[in-house]
C-alpha positions, -999 to 999 in steps of 0.1 A, spaced: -517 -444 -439 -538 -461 -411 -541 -424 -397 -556 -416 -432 -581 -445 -429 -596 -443 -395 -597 -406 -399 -616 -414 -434 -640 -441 -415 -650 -416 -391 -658 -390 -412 -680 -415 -434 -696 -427 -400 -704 -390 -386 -720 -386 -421 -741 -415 -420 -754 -398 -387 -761 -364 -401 -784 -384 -431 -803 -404 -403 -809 -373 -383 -819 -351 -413 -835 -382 -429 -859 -385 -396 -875 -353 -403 -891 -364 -435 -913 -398 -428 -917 -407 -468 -881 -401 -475 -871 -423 -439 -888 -454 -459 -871 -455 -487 -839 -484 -494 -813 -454 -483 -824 -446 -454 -833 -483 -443 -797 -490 -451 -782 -457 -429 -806 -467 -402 -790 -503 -402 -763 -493 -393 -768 -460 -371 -794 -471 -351 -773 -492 -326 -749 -466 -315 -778 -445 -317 -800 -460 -294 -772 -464 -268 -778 -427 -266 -816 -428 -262 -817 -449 -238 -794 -427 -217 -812 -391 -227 -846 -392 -228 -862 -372 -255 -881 -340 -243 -907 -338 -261 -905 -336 -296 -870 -328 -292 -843 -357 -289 -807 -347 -280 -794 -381 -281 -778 -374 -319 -759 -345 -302 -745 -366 -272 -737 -391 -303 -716 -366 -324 -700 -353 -293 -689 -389 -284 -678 -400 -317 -660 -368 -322 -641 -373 -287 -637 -407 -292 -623 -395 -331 -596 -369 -314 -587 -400 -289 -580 -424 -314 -560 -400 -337 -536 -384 -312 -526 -422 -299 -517 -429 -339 -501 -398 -339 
């Protein structure tokens, strides 16, 4: 059951992530109350990121360092519960 849960909590999380990258792209839709509330609560592991990987240019690969490490940090967590 808790196995169930965290696995279900990171899913939703990584999910969050994908709608703030994807919702970045588009400035009109990045203003709206959805993405205001996605940012709220991405934007702090996110920024730990982007303060370590510079963006290069117009490209930012913080949000791929990000998905690697909540991935890792995913399989960590799981295989202790396991």
């Amino acid at each position: 059951m808790l196995f169930y849960i965290i696995s279900t909590l990171f899913t939703t999380y990584t999910f969050l992530l994908l709608v703030r990258v994807i919702g970045s792209w588009f400035p009109r839709f990045s203003q709206s109350r959805l993405m205001r509330f996605v940012a709220y609560y991405t934007d702090p592991y996110l920024n730990i990121f982007k303060k370590v990987i510079p963006p290069l240019g117009m490209l930012d690969l913080s949000p791929m360092a990000a998905f690697f490490s909540l991935q890792l940090i995913q399989g960590i967590i799981l295989t202790i519960l396991r």
